[in-house]
Kinemage of the C-alpha trace (Angstrom):
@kinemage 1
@onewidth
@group {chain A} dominant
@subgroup {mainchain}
@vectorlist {calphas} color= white
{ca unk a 1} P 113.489 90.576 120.754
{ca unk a 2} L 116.286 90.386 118.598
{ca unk a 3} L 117.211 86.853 117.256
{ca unk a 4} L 114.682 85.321 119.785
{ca unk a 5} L 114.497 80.920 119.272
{ca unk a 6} L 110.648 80.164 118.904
{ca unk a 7} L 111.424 76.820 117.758
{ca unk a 8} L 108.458 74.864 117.521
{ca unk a 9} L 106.089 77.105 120.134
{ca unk a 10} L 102.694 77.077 119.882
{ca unk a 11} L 101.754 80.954 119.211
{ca unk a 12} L 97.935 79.944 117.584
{ca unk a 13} L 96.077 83.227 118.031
{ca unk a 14} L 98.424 85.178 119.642
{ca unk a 15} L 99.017 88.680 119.289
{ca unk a 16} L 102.558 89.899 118.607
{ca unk a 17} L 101.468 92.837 116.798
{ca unk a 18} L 104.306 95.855 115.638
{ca unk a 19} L 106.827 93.750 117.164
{ca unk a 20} L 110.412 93.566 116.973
{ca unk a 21} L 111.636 90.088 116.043
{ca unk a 22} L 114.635 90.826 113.772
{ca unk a 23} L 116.265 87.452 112.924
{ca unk a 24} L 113.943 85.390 115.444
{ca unk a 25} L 113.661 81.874 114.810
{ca unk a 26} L 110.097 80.687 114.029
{ca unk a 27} L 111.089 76.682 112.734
{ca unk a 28} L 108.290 74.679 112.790
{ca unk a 29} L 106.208 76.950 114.975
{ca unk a 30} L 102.395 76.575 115.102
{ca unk a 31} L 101.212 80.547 114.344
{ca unk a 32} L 97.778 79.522 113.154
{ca unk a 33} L 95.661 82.586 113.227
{ca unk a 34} L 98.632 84.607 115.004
{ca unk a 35} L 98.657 88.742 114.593
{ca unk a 36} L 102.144 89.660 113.785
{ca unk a 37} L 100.587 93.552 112.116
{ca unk a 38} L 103.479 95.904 110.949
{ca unk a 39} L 105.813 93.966 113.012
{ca unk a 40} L 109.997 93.928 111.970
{ca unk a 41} L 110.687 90.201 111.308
{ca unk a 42} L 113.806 90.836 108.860
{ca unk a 43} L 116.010 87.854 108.599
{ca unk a 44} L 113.473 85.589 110.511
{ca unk a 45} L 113.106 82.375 109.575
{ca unk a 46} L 110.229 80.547 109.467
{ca unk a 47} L 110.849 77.352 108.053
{ca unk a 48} L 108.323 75.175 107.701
{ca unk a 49} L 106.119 77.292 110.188
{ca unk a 50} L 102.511 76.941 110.143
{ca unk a 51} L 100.734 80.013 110.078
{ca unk a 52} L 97.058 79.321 108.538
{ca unk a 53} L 95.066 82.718 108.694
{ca unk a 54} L 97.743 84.971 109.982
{ca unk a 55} L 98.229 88.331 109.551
{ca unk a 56} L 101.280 89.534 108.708
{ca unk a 57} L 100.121 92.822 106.960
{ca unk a 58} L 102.401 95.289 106.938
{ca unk a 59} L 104.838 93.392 108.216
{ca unk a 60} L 108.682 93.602 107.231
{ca unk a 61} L 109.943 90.094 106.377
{ca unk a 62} L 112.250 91.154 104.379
{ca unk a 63} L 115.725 88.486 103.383
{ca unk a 64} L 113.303 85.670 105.682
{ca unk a 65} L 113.234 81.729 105.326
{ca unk a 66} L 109.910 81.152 104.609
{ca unk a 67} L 110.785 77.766 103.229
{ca unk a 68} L 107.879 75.152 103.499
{ca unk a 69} L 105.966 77.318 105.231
{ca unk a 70} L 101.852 76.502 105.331
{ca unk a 71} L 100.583 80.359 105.128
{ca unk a 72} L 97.056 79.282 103.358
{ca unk a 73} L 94.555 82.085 103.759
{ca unk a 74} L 97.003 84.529 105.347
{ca unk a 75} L 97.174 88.274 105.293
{ca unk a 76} L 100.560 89.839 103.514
{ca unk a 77} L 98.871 92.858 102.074
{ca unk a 78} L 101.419 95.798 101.696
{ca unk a 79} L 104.113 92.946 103.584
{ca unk a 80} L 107.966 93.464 102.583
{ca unk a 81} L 109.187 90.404 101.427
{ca unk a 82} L 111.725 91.811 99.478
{ca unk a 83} L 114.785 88.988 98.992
{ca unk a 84} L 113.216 86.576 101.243
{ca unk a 85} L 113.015 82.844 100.490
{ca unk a 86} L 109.019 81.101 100.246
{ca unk a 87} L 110.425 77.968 98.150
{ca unk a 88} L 108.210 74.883 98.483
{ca unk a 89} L 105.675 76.693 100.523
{ca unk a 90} L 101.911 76.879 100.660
{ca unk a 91} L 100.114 80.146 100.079
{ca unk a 92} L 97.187 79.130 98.890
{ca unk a 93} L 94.460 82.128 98.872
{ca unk a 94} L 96.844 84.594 100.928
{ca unk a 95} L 96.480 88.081 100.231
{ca unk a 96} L 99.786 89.436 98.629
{ca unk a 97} L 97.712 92.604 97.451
{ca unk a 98} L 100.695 95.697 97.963
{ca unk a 99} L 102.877 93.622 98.842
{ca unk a 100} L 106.926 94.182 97.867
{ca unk a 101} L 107.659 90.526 96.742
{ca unk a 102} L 110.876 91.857 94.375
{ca unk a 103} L 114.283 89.301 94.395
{ca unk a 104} L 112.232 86.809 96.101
{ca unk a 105} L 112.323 82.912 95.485
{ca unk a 106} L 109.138 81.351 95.245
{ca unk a 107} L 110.695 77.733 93.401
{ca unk a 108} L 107.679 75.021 93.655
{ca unk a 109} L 105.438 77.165 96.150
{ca unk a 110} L 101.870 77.350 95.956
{ca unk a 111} L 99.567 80.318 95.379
{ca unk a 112} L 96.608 79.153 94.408
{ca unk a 113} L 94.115 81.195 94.504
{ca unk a 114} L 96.208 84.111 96.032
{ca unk a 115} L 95.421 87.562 95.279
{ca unk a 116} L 98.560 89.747 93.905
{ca unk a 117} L 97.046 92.419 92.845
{ca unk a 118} L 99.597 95.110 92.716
{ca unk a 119} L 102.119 93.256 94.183
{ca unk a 120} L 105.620 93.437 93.050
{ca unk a 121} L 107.270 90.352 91.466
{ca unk a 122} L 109.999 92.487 89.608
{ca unk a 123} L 113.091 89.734 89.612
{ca unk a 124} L 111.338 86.985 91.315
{ca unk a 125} L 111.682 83.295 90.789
{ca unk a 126} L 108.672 81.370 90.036
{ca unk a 127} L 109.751 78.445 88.517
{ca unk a 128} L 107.146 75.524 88.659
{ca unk a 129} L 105.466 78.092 91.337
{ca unk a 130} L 101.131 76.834 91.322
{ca unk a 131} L 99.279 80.189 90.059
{ca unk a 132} L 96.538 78.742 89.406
{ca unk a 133} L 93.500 80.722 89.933
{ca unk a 134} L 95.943 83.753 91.423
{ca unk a 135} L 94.464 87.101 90.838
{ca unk a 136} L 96.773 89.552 89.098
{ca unk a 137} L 95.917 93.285 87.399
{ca unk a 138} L 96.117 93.725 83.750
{ca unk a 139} L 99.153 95.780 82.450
{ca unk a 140} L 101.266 94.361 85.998
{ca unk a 141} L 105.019 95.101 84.556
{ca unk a 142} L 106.716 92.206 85.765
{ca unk a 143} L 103.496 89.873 84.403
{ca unk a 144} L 104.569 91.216 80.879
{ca unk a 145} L 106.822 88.252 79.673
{ca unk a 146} L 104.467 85.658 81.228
{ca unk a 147} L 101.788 83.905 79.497
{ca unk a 148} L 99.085 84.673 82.197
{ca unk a 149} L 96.838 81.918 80.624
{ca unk a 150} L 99.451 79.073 80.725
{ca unk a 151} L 100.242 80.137 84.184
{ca unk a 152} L 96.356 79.635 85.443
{ca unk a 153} L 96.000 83.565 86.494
{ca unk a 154} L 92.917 85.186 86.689
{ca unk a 155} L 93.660 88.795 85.047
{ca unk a 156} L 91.325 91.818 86.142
């Protein structure tokens, strides 16, 4: 479904797994809990989309708007966010673990909590980003000009 208009649909729990959605529009859509596995989203955009608990594991999201999204508690792990937008949005305790996060903008969002554990950040933005409590690997390349301890991350 290629640039399919989901504008504000209600998609909690639904099952949209390995789909193709390139450039769909997900605006304000309610995907609490939704399974969107390995599925091609690139150039979706899911402003301020609500998608509590959903798994979007090894899903291509690549160059998205994620922008204000509520994501708390979803599943990214080994995702491809790779020059997407998640500015202002709330990720609090999503799993980011494998996940290709490089050229992305993550201005103001929250992660809380989130575990990026070999997750790449190479060329990200994370100005006045919320890691607190974010779970990170020692030795992580693109952690090395951070202070991990100002920035709240737990280091394993």
């Amino acid at each position: 479904m290629n640039g399919v208009d989901l504008t504000g649909c209600d998609l909690t729990r639904t099952s949209l797994d390995r789909s193709y959605l390139k450039a769909a529009t997900f605006t304000g859509a309610l995907l609490v809990e939704a399974d969107l596995d390995r599925s091609f989203m690139g150039g979706a955009n899911l402003q301020n989309a609500i998608a509590r608990q959903a798994n979007f594991a090894g899903t291509d999201l690549s160059n998205s708007s994620l922008i204000g999204m509520d994501a708390s508690e979803a599943d990214f792990e080994t995702a491809v966010l790779a020059g997407s937008d998640l500015s202002a949005a709330d990720l609090t305790g999503a799993d980011f673990s494998r996940t290709d996060l490089r050229g992305c903008r993550l201005w103001g969002t929250v992660l809380r909590r989130a575990d990026l554990t070999d997750a790449d950040l190479t060329d990200t933005d994370l100005s006045n980003a919320d890691l607190t409590g974010a779970l990170v690997r020692h030795g992580t390349p693109w952690l090395e000009p951070l202070d991990p301890n100002a920035l709240g991350l737990v280091v394993h």
